[in-house]
N, C-alpha and C positions, 0 to 999 in steps of 0.2 A: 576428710580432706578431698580438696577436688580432685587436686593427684594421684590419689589413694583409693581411688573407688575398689570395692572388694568384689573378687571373684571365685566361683566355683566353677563345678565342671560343667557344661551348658545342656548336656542331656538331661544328668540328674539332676539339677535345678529344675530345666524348662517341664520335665516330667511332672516335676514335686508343685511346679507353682500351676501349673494345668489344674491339678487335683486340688491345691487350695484354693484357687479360686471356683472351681465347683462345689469345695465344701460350703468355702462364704455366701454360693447363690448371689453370683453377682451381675448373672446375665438378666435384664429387663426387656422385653419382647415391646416397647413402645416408644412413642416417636419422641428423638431426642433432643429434648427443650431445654437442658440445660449438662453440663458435661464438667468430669470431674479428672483431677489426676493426684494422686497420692507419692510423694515425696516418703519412702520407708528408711529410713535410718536406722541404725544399727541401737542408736538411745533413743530419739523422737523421730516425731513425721510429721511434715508438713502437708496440707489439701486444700489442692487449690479448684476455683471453678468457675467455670463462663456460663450467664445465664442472661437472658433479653435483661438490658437494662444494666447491666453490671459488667463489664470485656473482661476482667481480669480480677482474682480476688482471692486470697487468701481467707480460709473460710474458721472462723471464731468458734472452739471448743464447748463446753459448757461450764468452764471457767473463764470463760471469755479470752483466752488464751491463743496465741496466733501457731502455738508450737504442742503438740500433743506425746506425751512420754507415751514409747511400744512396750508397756507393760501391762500383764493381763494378770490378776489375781481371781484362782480357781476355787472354790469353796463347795461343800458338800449341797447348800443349796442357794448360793449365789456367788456372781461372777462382776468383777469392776474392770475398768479400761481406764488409762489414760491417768491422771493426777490423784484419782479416788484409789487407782492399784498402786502407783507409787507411794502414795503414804501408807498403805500395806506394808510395803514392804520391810519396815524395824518391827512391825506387830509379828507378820510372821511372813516371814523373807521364805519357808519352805514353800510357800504356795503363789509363790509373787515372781513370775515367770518372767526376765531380761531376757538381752542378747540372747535369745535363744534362734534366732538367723544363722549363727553359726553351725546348726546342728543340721540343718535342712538338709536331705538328702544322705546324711552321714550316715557311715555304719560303724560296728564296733569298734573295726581296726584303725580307722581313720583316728592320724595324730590331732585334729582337732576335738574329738570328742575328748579325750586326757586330758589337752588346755584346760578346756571349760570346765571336767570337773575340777581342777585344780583351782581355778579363778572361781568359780560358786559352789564351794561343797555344800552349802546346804540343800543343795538339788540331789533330788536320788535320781538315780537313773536306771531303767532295765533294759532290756533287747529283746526287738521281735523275733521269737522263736525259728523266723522260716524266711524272715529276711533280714535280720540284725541289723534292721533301722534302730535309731533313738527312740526311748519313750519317757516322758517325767510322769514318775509316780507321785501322786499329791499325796493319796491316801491310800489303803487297802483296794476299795472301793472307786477309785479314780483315779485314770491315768490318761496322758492327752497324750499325740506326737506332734511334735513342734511343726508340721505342717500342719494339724489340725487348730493349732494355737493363731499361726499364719491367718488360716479362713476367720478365726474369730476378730482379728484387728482389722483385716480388710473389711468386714464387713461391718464395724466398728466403725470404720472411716466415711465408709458411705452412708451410717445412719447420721454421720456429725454434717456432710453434704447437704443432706437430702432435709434437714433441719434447717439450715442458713439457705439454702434454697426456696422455702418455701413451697406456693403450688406448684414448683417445675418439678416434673421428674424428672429424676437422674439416672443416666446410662451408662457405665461404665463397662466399654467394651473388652471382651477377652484377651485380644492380643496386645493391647495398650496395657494391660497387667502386665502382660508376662513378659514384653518388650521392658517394664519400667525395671521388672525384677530383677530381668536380665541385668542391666544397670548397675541395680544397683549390690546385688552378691553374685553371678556369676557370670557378666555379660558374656554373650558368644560377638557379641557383634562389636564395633566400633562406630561412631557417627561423624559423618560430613555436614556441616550448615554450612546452606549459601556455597561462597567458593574456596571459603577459610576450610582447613582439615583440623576436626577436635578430634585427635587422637584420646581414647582412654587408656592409658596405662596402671598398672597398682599396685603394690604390696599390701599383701592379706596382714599384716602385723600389726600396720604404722598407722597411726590413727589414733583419735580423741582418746577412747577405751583404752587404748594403750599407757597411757601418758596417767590416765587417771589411778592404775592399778600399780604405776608404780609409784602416786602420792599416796594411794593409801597403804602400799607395804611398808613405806616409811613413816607415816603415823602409825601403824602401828608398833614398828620399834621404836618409835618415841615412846608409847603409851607403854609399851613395857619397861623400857627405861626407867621412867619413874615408878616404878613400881618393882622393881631391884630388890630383891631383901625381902617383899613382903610374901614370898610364899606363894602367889595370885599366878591363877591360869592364866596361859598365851592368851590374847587377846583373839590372835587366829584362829581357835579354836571355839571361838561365840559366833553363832552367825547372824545374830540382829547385831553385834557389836562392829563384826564384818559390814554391814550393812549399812550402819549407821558410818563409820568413815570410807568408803564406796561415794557416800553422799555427799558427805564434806571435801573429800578430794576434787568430785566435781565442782562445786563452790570453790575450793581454792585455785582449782583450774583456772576458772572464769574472772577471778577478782587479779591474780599473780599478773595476768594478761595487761591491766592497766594497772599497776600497782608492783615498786620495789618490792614488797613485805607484806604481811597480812599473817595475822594471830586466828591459827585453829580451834577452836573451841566447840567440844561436845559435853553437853549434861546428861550426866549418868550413865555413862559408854559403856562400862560394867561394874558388876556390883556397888553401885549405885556410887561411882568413882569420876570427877566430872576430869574430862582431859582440855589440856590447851595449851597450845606452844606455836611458837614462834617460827613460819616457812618465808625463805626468802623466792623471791625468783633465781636469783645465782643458782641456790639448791634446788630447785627446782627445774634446772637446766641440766646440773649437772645429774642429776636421774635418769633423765632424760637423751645425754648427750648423744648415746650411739644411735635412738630413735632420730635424732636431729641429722647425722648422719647419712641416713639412707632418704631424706625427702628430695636429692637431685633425681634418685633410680629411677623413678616413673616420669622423671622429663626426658631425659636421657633414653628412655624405653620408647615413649613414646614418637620420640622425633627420630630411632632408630625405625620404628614401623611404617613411619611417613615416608623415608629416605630425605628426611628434610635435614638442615642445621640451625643452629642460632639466629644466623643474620639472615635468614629468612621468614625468623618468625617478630611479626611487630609488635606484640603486646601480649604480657600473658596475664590471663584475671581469675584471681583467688575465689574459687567457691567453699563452700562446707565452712561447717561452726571452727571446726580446728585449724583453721587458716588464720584464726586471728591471735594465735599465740605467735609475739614476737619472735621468737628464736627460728617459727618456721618462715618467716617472712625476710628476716635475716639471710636463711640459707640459700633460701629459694632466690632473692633474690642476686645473690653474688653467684649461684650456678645459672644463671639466665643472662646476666651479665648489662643487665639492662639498669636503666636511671630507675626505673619505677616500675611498683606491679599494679595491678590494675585492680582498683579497690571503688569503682563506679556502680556498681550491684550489691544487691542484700545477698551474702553470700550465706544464710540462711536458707533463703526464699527461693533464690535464683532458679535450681533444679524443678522444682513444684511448676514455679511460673512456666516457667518454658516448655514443662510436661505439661500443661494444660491449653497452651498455646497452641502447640501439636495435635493436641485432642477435640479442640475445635476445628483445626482445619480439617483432621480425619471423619467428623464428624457432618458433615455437610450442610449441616442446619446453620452455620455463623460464615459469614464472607470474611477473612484475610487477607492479610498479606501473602504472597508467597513465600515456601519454609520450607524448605528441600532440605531432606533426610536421607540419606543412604547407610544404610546398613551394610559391615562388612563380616564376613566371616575370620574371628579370631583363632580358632584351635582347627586346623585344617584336619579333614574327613577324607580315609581313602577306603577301598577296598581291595581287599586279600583274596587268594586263589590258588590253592595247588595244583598242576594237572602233570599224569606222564606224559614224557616225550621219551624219544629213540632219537639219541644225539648221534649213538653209532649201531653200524647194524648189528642187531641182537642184541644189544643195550639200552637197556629203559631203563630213568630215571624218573624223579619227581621236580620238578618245577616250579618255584613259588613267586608268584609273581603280583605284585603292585602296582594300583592305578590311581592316582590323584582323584577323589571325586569332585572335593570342593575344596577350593587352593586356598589357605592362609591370605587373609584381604580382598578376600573375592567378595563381589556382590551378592545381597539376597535381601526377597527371595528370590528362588530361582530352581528351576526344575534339568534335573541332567536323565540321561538315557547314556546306558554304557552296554555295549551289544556282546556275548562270549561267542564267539565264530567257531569254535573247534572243540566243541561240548556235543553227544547226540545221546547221552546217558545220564540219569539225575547225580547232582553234583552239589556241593557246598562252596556259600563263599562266604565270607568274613566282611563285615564293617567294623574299623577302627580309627582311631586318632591317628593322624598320620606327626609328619615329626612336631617333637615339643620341644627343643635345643633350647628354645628362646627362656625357658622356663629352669629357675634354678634346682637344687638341689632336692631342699626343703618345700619348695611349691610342687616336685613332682611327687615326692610323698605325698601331700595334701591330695595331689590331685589324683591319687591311685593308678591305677588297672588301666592300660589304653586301649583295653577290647571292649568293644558296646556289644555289637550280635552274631551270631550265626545265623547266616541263613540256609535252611536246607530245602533244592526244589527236589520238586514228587512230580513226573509226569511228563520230562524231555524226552525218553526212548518210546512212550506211548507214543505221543506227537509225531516223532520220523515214520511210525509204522503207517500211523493215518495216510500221511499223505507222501507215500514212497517217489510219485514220478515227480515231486516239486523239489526246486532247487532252496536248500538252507539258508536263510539269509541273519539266523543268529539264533541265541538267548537273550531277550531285551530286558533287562531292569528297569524299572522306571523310579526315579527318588525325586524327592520334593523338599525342599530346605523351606517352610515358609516362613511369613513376616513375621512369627516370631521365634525365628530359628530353631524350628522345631525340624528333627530330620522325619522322613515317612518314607518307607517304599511301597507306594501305590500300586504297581500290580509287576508282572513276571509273565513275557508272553515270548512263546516260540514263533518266528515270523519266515513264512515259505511263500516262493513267486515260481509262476510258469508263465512262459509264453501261450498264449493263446489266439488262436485266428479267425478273425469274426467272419461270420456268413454273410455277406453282402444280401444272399435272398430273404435270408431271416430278419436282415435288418429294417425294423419298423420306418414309415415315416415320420412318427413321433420321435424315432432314437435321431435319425439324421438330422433334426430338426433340432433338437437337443446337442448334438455332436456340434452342430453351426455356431447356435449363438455360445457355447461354452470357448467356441476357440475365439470368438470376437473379444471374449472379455477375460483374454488372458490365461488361457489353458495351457500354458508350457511349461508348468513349475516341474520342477523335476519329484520324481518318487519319494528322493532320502527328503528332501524338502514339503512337502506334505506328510510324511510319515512323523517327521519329529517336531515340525514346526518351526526350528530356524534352521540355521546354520549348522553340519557338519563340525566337527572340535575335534580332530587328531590330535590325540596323547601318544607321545614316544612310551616304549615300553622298558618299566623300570625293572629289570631284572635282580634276582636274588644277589645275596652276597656271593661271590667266590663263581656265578656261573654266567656262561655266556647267552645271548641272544638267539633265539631258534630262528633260523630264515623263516620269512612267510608269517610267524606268529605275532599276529596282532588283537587289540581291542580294541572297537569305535567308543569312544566317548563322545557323548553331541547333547550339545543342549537343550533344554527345549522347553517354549514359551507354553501359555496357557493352550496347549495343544488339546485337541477334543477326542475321546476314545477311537479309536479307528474302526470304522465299519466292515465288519469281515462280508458280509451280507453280500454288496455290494462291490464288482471291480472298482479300483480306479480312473480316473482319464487316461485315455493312454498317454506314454511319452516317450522318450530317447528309450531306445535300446541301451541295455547296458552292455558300457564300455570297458573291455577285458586285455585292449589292448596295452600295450609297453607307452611309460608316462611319454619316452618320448616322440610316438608315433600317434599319442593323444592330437585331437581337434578339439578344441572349443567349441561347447555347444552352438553359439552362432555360427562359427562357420558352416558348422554342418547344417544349421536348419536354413541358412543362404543357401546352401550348395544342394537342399533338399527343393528347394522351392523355386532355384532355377532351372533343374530340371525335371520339373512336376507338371507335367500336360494338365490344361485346365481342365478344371469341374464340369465346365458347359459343353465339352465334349469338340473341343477345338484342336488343332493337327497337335501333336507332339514336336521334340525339336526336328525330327525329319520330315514333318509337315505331314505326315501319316496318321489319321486316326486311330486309339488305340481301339482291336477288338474286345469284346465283354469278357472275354478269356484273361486276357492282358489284365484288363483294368481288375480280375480278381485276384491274379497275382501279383500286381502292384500294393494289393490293400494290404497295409503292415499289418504287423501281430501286435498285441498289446499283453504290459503284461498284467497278471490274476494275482494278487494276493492273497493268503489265507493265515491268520493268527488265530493262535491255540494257546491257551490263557495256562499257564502253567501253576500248580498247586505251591500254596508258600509255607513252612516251617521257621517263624521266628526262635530260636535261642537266646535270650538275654543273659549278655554276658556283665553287665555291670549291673544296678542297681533292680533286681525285679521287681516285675509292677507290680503294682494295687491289687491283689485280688478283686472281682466283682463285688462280692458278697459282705467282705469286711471294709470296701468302698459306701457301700447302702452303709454301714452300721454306723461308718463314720460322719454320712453324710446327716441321718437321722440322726442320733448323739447330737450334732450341732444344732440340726433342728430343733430338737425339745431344749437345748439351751436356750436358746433365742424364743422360744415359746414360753420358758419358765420365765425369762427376762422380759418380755411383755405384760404377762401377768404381773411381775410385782410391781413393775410402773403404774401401769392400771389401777393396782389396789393400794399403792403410794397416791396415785392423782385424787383416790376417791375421801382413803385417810383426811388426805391435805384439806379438801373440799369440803370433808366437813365441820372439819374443824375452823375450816374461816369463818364458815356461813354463821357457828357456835358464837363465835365473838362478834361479828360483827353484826349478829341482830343483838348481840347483849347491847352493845354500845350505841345500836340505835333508840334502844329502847326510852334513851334517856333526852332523846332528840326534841326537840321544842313539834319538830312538824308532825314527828311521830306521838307523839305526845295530847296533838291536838286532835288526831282521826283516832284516840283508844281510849276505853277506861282504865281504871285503875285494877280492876277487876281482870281483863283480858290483859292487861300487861304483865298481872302477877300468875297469868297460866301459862303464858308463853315461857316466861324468866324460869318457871322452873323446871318446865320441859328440857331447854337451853343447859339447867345444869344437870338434870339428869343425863341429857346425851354427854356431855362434856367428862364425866365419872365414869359412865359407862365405857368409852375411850380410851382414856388413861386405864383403868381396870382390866378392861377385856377387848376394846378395841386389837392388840396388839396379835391377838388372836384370831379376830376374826377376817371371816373371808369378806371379796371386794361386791359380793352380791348385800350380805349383812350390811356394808357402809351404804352402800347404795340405797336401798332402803331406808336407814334410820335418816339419811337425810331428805328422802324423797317425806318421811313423815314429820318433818320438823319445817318444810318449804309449803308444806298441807296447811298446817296450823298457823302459819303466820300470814298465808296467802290474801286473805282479806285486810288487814294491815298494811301489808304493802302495796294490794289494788286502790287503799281510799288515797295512798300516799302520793303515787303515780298519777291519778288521776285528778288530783288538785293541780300538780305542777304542771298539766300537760293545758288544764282548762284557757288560762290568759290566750297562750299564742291561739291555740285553736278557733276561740270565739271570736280575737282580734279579723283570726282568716276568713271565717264567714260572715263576719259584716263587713268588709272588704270588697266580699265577692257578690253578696247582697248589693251592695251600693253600684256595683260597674253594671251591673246584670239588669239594674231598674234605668240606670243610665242610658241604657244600650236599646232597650226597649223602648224607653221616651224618644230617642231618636228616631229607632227604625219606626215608630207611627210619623212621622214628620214627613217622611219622604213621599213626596206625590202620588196619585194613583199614578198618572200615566209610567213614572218610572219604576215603581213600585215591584220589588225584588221578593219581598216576603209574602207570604198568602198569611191569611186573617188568620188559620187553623194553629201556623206554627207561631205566631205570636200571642196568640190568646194559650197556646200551651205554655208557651215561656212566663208568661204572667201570671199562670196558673201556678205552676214549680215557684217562681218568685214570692208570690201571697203565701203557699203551703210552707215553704223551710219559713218567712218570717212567724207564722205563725208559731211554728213547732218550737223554732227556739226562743221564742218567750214565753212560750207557753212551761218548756219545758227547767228556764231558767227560774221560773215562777217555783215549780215544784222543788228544783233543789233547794231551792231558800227557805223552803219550810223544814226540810230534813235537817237533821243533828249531822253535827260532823262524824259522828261516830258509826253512823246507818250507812247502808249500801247506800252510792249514788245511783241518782238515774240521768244526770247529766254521764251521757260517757265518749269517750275523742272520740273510739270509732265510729259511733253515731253521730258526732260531727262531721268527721270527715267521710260517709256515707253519701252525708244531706248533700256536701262542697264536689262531690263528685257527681253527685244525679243533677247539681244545678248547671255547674262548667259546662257538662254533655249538651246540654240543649243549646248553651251561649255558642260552643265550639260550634255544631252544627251549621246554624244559622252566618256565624264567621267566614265557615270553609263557604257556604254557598254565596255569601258575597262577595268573595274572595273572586272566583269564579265565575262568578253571571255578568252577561254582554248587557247592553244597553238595548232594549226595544227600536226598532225603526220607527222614526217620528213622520209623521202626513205633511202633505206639502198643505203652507198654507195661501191660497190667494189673493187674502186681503191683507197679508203683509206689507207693512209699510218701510222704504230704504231708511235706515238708521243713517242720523245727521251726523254729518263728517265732524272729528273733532273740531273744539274751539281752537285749538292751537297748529291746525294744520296748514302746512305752508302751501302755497300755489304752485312753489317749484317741484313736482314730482322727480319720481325717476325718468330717464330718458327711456324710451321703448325703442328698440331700432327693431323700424319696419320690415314684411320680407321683403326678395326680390324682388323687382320691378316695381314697387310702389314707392311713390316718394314720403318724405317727412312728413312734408302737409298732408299729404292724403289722409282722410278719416277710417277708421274700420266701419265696417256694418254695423249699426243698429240692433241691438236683440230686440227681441217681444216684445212686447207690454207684457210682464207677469210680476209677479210676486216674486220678491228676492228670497229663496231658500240660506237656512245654516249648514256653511259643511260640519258635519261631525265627527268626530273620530271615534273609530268603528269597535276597538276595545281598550276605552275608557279603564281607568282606575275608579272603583268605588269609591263614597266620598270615605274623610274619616270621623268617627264619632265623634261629638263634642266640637270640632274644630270650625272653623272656619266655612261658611256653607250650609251648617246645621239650622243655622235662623238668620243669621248674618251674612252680607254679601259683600262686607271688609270693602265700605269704599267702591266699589266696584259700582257701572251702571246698568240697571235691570232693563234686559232688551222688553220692547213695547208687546204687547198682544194684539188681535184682529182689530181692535177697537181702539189703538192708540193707548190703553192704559197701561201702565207695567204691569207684568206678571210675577209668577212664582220664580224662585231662579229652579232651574232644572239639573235633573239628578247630575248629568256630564257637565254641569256648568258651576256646579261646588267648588 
């Protein structure tokens, strides 16, 4: 339900799904061309993905199926996923692994491990000797832990991606896991889209699974019912029987939804006993009643978290499959108070979509929309501390004292810095949950122990001794929530300052020059502000129960941005003196640095305010101190107080195990593709055999060696195939593709003859065309030389020869003999002819017109017949009048303008012999000439 999303505790989740998705190997080190996000439900998952060409898409199973059941079935030498495990599961429900989400991170004493065995006894279960996690034992010989189950559907999911995807690979990054996981079993976070707040709220109980377990306790007392008197075992006590109504409950789930009534029927439920009976929805509500009950608490929860109310909210939209039973739509609807719910999304789909929506914008290979996401922190994280004090003199006590680190709805991620000012001894502090009120009775069971670690530092009283004359300026912790609410304490460093006084003589002119442009471009951040990266966060201090507040005792908490390691190396710029005065005897640093700069005698060595140069004596004591930094990296001792990690060692074991799964399931694909392969190739040379075309390139002779090769492979298969390895298949087909190889070369190569010959006398025809032309063109314009055309008519003459020559020979051969007509030597001939035609193309494509000789016994071409008297008007220049004449030219010969680069002519057209009507300009002697090349 969408209401209902499930949650765990966000350490031991985000721990447990870090390690499953490293089991899965799901990190790809290449550039990301198409992007996926997986939808994990508790019964199915939906995966969805963005790929060029495709924005958004729900990605098709290998049942073609848009919804993939999270069921793995484990076997001594093979493993299934998805609809092939669910039908496992009546065969044999011990090794057909569900809901097993619920166990994640669990250890013994957790009340949800009892649920589940109670709800699937046919699962056995044992405990890690050293961590009393979960483990299912399939067999003697194999056992999984339910995060190792985890890595096998993830990676499961991505093989069904990276399928629908095609050549794109797929990237599925780390924190997009363990953000979805969070999601969807123990989110630490809350989400903001846009300006709307999606509060998640939930109850671990209420949901699909629920509703289905209590259809099938009551067929099962049906099933016993009738069967009163006969002496026959609890039905509860079968666990394919268990299984099989597990299955039908879901179906009667799904049909109850549209439908008063509906008749349950199973065959052969047990001892070969078929059941069927009649469920209404009425009963079906009334089963269900007190789950109908609780589906306002997570709106109510949620809109407590927001600090919102009803009439603030405009629309609320149903997601998740169990939203579409009436009765919860019913409820939901009358606690919301609204006309309608919002039923405009595949409330299937919706989560997948929008998680892959996200995954392309994180991605940065696809442009969107913008989609603003904020994560907030759910289960608020603080830190513990005991230290003595002397409340009174000669009375010491202990001190236990709390500081918020990451507040309940805060953002992340996000980095804090919390400083112990009153520590010079190694010391322990504690990281915990801080309060969980929000959280029922029954949830804080679920959610166990609120202590995560101890920490213990090694190495503070070393540190004071280093540097005795420096002033303390703390214990720093440095923690890190990141994006996917993962906590970390990155390092523990002891941090001491002195005043120091620079040598005016020692200072370089490279330093002062340095000192210059640093203050031009903004050198006045203060220290705490380069040290932590933003802003300063005072936390009031929350003292013990029962005791009071110590004067003076404080801790800095201060946020801090992607801050860069601080360099011990190196001082800092200088800046403000620290300020030790009383708050209200404080100046703001502006005033001071006014009040510094109005009475600062210039740099250039101009009077001071009494108009007095200062002496070099002066101006050495003027020069401030600055202060030195020094940080000493203090030794860390984690303690884990809640779930201990992964061993290294038996991390590799888990991780390999997966491996050779996923390499054993390669293999039998493999030697299933090759099975398959040959057995088609088996039939379908049988049924060519009887083919008219194949029939006509074979004897009767060679048909009947082939047919019986065909059925010996075929026996042999059935026989021993079943046996053998994928190197053996491979083989027997590589020798049955030997044997028939000249069969189906004569077969290929008749069908290919038509087009091919069609093509080169085609190209034959253009090529002699092209040739008849280019000798037509005049010497004087003449493009080609004698060489490259007597070559092209050379290639021209040689391929006609060859392919008559060589159509000649195949017509003497039997259809049954190897041909010597063959395409590729068609298509050889069609390519050594095109190169010479291309050639000869590109250069007249290319080539300018030769400059033409003036001629002087050219004679003025005679004005049209149709030309009028009335020309265009010329208006004469300046100072001459209309009547006046121009000058006279020469006596010469009238030259042609020409234009300087011409278009070749075109082949065949117009020009080639023909001057279309047009009038042929005269030659030296009045006769007409040739038309010329530019004149085509």
């Amino acid at each position: 339900m969408a209401a209902t999303v499930k949650r765990q505790r966000p350490r031991r989740l985000t721990c447990w799904a870090v390690i499953a998705v490293l089991l899965a190997d799901l990190l790809v080190p290449s550039d990301t061309l198409a992007v996926m996000s997986v939808d994990l439900g508790s019964e199915s998952m939906k995966v969805a993905i963005v790929k060029p060409g495709v924005p958004m898409e729900i990605v098709l199973n290998k049942e073609s199926r848009r919804k993939t059941p999270v069921t793995v079935t484990l076997k001594e030498n093979e493993r299934f996923f998805g609809d092939s495990a669910a039908s496992m599961a009546i065969k044999n429900p011990k090794a057909t692994l569900r809901y097993f989400q619920y166990l994640l991170g669990k250890q013994a004493d957790n009340p949800h491990v009892a649920l589940y065995q109670a709800r699937f006894p046919e699962h056995e279960l044992n405990f890690d000797p050293e961590r009393q996690t979960v483990r299912f034992q399939i067999s003697p010989q194999l056992q999984f832990s339910p995060e190792e189950v985890l890595g096998m559907v993830l990676n499961y999911s991505r093989s069904l991606a990276e399928d629908f995807a095609g050549e794109w690979p797929i990237t599925l990054k780390l924190s997009g896991i363990v953000r979805f996981l969070c999601r969807c079993w123990a989110p630490v976070c809350s989400s903001y889209f846009f300006l709307l707040p999606f509060l998640n709220r939930f109850d671990r109980t209420l949901g699909g699974l629920e509703m289905e377990l209590r259809l099938r306790e009551h067929l099962a007392g049906l099933f016993n019912e009738q069967r009163k008197g006969q002496r026959a075992k609890d039905v509860r006590e079968n666990p394919r029987a268990m299984a099989k109504l597990l299955r039908e409950a879901n179906r009667l789930k799904t049909v109850l939804s549209a439908n008063a009534d509906h008749m349950a029927q199973i065959e052969g439920l047990m001892d070969d006993v078929d059941f069927k009976a009649k469920v209404t929805r009425v009963e079906f509500e009334e089963l269900c009643a007190d789950l109908f009950e609780r589906v306002p608490g997570p709106v109510q929860q949620a809109l407590q978290s927001a600090g919102m109310n009803l009439d603030e909210i405009e629309q609320v939209i149903l997601v998740g499959g169990a939203t579409r039973v009436p009765k919860v739509q019913e409820v939901l609807l009358k606690a919301v108070g609204k006309e309608e719910l919002g039923k405009n999304i595949n409330a299937d789909e919706a989560a997948a979509m929008g998680a892959v929506y996200q995954a392309a914008a994180l991605s940065k290979a696809f442009k969107v929309k913008p989609f603003v996401v904020r994560d907030a922190v759910v289960y608020p994280i603080l830190v513990e501390f005991t230290r003595e004090v002397e409340e009174e003199p000669g009375v010491r006590s202990l001190k236990h004292n709390k500081r918020v680190l990451f507040s309940r709805m805060g953002p992340y991620p996000q980095r804090k810095v919390i400083t112990f000012n009153r520590y010079s001894h190694d010391f322990n502090f504690h990281i915990n949950y801080g309060d969980l009120g929000f959280l029922g009775p029954e949830e804080l069971r679920v959610f166990g122990s609120p202590n995560l670690t101890t920490v213990k530092l090694k190495g503070v009283a070393e540190s004071f001794k280093k540097y005795p004359d420096y002033e303390s300026k703390g214990i720093k912790a440095h923690f890190n929530l990141d994006e996917s609410g993962v906590l970390s304490l990155d390092r523990v460093e002891s941090v001491f300052e002195t005043l120091v006084e620079d040598n005016p003589e020692e200072e370089s002119t490279l330093t002062k020059l340095g000192n210059t442009i640093s203050s031009l471009f903004g050198g006045g951040t203060s220290p705490d502000a380069k040290e932590n990266g933003t802003d300063t966060v005072q936390e009031e201090e929350s003292p013990a129960e029962g005791s009071k507040d110590e004067p003076g005792e404080q801790v800095e908490l201060k946020e801090e941005g992607e801050a860069p390691v601080e360099d011990t190396s190196q001082p800092p710029t200088p800046g403000p003196k620290e300020d030790t005065a009383p708050e209200e005897e404080k100046v703001s640093e502006e005033e001071n640095a006014f009040k510094a700069e109005a009475q600062k005698p210039s740099e250039k060595g101009e009077a001071g305010p009494e108009g007095i140069p200062p002496t070099p004596e002066e101006e050495k004591k003027q020069k401030p101190a600055r202060k030195q930094k020094m940080v000493e990296e203090i030794g860390v001792e984690l303690v884990v107080l809640d779930l201990p990690d992964l061993p290294k060692d038996e991390l590799a074991r888990s991780v390999q195990k997966l491996q050779d799964l996923t390499l054993r399931d390669l293999e039998k694909q493999e030697r299933e593709k090759a099975a398959n392969s040959l057995e088609a190739f088996i039939f379908e040379t049988q049924d060519k055999l009887y083919q008219p075309e194949y029939q006509e390139v074979s004897t009767e002779e060679q048909r009947e060696e082939i047919s019986g090769k065909l059925s010996a492979a075929s026996t042999w298969l059935e026989d021993e195939g079943f046996g053998s390895t994928t190197a053996m298949l491979k083989e027997k087909l590589a020798e049955l593709r030997k044997l028939c190889q000249g069969l189906f070369f004569r077969v290929e190569e008749r069908k290919k003859w038509p087009e091919r010959l069609s093509a080169l006398d085609n190209l034959l025809n253009h090529s002699s065309m092209f040739l008849k032309g280019a000798r037509l063109i005049p010497e004087m314009d003449q493009i080609f030389t004698e060489v490259e055309m007597t070559t092209l008519e050379k290639v021209i003459n040689e391929t006609w020869a060859w392919k008559n020559a060589t159509v000649a020979e195949q017509a003497k051969l039997a259809a049954t003999e190897k041909p010597v007509l063959l395409s590729k030597d068609i298509e050889a001939k069609m390519v050594a002819l095109d190169r010479e035609v291309q050639y000869l193309l590109n250069k007249a494509k290319f080539a300018k017109p030769r400059p033409r000789p003036k001629d002087k016994n050219a004679t003025r071409p005679e004005p049209p017949v149709n030309a009028s008297d009335q020309g265009e008007k010329v208006i004469p220049p300046a100072g001459q009048t209309e009547d006046a004449k121009p000058l006279s030219e020469p006596d010469k010969a009238e030259t042609r303008s020409e234009p300087v680069d011409s278009e070749p002519p075109e082949l065949g057209g117009p020009g080639a012999g023909e001057s279309e009507q047009k009038e042929q300009p005269t030659g030296p002697t009045g006769q007409k000439r040739p038309l010329k090349n530019d004149e085509l």
